[in-house]
N, C-alpha and C positions, 0 to 999 in steps of 0.2 A: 269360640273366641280364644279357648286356653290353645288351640291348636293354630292359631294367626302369632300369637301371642310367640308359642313356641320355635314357629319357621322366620318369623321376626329377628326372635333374638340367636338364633342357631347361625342366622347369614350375617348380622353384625358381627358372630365371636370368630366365624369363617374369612369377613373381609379385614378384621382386626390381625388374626393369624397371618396374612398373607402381608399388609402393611405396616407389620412392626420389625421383618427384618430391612425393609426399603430405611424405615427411622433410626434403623440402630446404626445402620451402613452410613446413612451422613450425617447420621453424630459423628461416629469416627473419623469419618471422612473431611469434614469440615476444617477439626485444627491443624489436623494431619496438611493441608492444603494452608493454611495462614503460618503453619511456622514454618514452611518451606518458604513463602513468599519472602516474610521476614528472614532467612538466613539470605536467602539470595539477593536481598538489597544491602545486608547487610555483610555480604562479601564483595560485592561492587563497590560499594562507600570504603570499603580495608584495601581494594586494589589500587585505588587512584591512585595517575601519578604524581609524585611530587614536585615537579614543572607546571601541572596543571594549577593556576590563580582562581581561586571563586569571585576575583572583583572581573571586571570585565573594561577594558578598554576602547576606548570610544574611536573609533574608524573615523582616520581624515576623509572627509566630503566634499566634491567641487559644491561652487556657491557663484549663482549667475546672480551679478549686479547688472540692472540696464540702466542706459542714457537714458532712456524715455521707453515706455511700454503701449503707448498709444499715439497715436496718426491719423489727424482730420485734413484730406485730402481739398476739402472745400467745397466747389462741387466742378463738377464735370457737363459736357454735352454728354446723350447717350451717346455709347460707341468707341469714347474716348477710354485712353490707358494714364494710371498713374501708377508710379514708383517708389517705392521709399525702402528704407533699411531702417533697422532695430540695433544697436550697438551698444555689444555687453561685455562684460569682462568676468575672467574665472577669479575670485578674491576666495575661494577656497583652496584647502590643503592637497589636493586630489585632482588629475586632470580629470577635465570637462569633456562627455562624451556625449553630441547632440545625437538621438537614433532617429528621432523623426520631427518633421515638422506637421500641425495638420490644420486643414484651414476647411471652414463652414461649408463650401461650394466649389466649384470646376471654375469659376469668374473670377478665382484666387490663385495664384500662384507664388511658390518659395522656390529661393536659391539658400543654401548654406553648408559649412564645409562637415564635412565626415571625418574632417580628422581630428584626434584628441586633442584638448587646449590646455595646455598648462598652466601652473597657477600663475596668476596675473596677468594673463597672456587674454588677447582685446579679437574679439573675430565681430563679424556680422550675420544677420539676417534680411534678406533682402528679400521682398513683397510685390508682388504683379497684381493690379486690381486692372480688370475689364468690365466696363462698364457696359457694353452689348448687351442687349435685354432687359436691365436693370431701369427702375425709375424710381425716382422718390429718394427720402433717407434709406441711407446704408451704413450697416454694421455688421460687421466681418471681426470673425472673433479665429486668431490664429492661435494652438496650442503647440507649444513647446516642447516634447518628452525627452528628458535627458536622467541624466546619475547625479543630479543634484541633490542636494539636502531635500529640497524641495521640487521632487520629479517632474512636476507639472506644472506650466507656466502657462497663464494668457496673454497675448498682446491683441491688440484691438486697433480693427482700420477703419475710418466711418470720413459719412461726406454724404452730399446730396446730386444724385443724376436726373439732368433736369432733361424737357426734350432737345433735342440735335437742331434746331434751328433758334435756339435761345441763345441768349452772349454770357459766359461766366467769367467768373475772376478763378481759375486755377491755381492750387497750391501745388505744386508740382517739384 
């Protein structure tokens, strides 16, 4: 037993021996590495320039007001085509930059311009619904993406396509 006893504690003082220069290395190691940090933030924070404002200035934003954001077509025969526009104006600081239009389905189509709108300045959006294949209520959900304050806009098409040999009242 005294001889377990003794190769016991002979490999503990062996692996002590071998892991106290690893402990003494990042003891030193350690501050050595946090007061560099610290000098080094603390010579960034001494070079700023003095032009540089810590308030921060709020960037003019276009800003789409619409006439209306929703369109019930009424209803249709299948087959049939209705049209309408979306009419907005930029009431923001910043011209208005529309990148895409996107709509639910291929039975959807947009027209609208690519060119920047400056403030106050009135364009449109203009909507193709086809009714081909379509039956029942419909809701058509068009998205907006522009550089507006508010990037992302819905406008929404709805109406009911009835069959092709029924008589409707068309809002058109």
């Amino acid at each position: 037993m005294n001889t377990n006893l003794a190769i016991k504690s002979n490999y503990q003082n062996r692996q002590t021996a071998l892991l106290r220069p690893l402990w003494l290395g990042l003891v030193l190691l350690l501050p050595c590495l946090l007061l560099t940090s610290g000098l080094a933030q603390a010579q960034s924070r001494k070079h700023k320039p003095a032009t540089e404002s810590t308030t921060t200035v709020p960037m003019p934003l276009p800003v789409i007001s619409w006439d209306a954001k929703t369109f019930d077509f009424g209803q249709l025969k299948q087959g049939e085509k209705t049209t309408t526009t979306y009419s907005f104006t930029n009431t923001g600081d910043a011209p208005l930059v529309i990148s895409n239009v996107q709509t639910t389905c291929g039975c959807t189509a947009t027209e609208w311009s690519r060119r920047p709108l400056a403030p106050k300045e009135t364009s449109k959006i203009t909507v193709s619904f086809n009714s081909a294949g379509k039956m029942g209520r419909q809701n058509k959900i068009i998205t907006v993406i522009s550089n507006a304050e508010k990037t992302e806009e819905q406008l929404t098409l709805s109406g009911v396509v009835l069959p092709a040999d029924t008589k409707t009242e068309t809002a058109k």
